[in-house]
C-alpha positions in Angstrom: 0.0 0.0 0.0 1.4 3.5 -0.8 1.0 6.5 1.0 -1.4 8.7 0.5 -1.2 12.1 2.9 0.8 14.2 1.0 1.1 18.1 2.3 -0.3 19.8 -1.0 -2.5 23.2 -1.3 -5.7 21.5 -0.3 -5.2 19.0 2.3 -6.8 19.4 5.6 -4.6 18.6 8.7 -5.5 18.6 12.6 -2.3 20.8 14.6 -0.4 18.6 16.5 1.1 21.2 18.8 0.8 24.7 20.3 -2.9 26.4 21.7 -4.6 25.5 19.1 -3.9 21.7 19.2 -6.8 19.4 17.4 -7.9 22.6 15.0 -8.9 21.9 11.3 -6.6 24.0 9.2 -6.5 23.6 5.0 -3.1 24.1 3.5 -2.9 27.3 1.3 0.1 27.1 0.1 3.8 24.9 1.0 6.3 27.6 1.3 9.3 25.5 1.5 10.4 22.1 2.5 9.5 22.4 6.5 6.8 25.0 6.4 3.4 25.6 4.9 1.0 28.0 4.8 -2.7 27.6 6.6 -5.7 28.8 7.4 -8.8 27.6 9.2 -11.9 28.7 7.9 -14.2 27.4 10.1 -12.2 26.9 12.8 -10.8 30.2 14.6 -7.3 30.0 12.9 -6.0 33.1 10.6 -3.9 32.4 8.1 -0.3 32.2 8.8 2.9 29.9 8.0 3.0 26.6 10.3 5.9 24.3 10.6 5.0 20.8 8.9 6.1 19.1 12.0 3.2 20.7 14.2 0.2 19.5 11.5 -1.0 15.6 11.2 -2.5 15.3 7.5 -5.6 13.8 7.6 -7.5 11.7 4.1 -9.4 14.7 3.5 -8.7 17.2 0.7 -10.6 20.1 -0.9 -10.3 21.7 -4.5 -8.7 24.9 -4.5 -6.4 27.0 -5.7 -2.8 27.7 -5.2 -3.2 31.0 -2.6 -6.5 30.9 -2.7 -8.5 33.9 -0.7 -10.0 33.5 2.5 -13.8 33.8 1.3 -13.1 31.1 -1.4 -11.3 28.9 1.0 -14.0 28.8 3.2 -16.9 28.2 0.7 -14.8 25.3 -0.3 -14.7 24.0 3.3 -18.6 24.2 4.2 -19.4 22.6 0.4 -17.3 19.8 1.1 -18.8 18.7 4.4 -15.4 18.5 5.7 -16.7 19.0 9.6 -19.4 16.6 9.5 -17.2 13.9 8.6 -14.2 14.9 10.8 -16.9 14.8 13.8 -17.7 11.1 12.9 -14.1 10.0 13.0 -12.4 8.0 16.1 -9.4 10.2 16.1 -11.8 13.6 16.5 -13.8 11.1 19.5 -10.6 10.4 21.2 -9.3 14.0 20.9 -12.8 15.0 22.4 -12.0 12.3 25.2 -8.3 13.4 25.7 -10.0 16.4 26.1 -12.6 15.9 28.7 -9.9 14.1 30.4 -8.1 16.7 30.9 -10.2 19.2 32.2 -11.9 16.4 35.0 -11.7 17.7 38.7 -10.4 15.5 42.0 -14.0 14.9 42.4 -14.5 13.8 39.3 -11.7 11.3 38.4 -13.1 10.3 42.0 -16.5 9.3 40.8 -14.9 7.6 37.9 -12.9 5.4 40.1 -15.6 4.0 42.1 -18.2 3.3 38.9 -14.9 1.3 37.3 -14.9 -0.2 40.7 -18.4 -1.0 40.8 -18.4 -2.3 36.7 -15.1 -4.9 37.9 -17.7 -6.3 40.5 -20.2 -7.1 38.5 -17.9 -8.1 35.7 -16.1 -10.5 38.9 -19.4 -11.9 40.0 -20.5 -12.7 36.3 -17.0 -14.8 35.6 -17.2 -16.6 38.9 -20.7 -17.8 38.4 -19.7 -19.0 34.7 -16.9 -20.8 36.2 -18.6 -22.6 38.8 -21.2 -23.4 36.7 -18.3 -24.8 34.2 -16.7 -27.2 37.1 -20.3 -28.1 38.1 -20.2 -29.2 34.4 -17.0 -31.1 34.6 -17.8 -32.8 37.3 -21.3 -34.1 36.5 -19.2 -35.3 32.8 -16.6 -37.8 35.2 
């Protein structure tokens, strides 16, 4: 299989690092080798040159110019549905996890320790009755 995520004037990429980590940006334009030029139309980011390093390509690309303008750029991005599907995607759910994660309180992560607590009980009491009902089984075989 070949790969397909090229950095090209088009492709949407999530940033990796910085404040604005998990944005959609569309690339404008690649000014050289390690940098590119993006913008995020939808998204809160103005245009301005990002280091290649700090974007993960994603498989979603729209048609559009080399430098396009902002307006056309963003028409682009709302006709091609872009968010919708990025909001279905298990890497935009476990961002949105990460997320939550991250902003949980002492009394929170609390609460989530006792229901895992609670589920391994259940889950405990479940394999136990399966097993003895396995030996009772076995022995009832001999």
């Amino acid at each position: 299989m070949t790969f397909s995520r090229f950095v090209e004037v088009g492709r949407v990429a999530a940033i990796a690092k910085g404040r604005k980590r998990g944005t959609l940006v569309v690339i404008i334009d690649v000014i050289d080798q390690n940098r590119v030029l993006v913008e995020g139309p939808t998204t809160g980011v103005s245009r301005r040159p990002i280091p290649v390093y700090k974007l993960r390509l994603t498989d979603y690309k729209i048609k559009i110019a080399h430098d396009a303008r902002s307006k056309t750029v963003r028409e682009a991005f709302k006709k091609s549905n872009v968010m919708e599907e990025w909001e279905q995607t298990v890497w935009y759910k476990k961002m949105q996890n990460q997320k939550k994660r991250a902003e949980m309180t002492d009394f929170d992560r609390y609460k989530l320790m006792r229901a895992k607590q609670a589920r391994s009980k259940i889950l405990r009491a479940e394999v136990n009755k399966l097993r003895t009902a396995q030996k009772a089984k076995a022995k009832a075989a001999k």
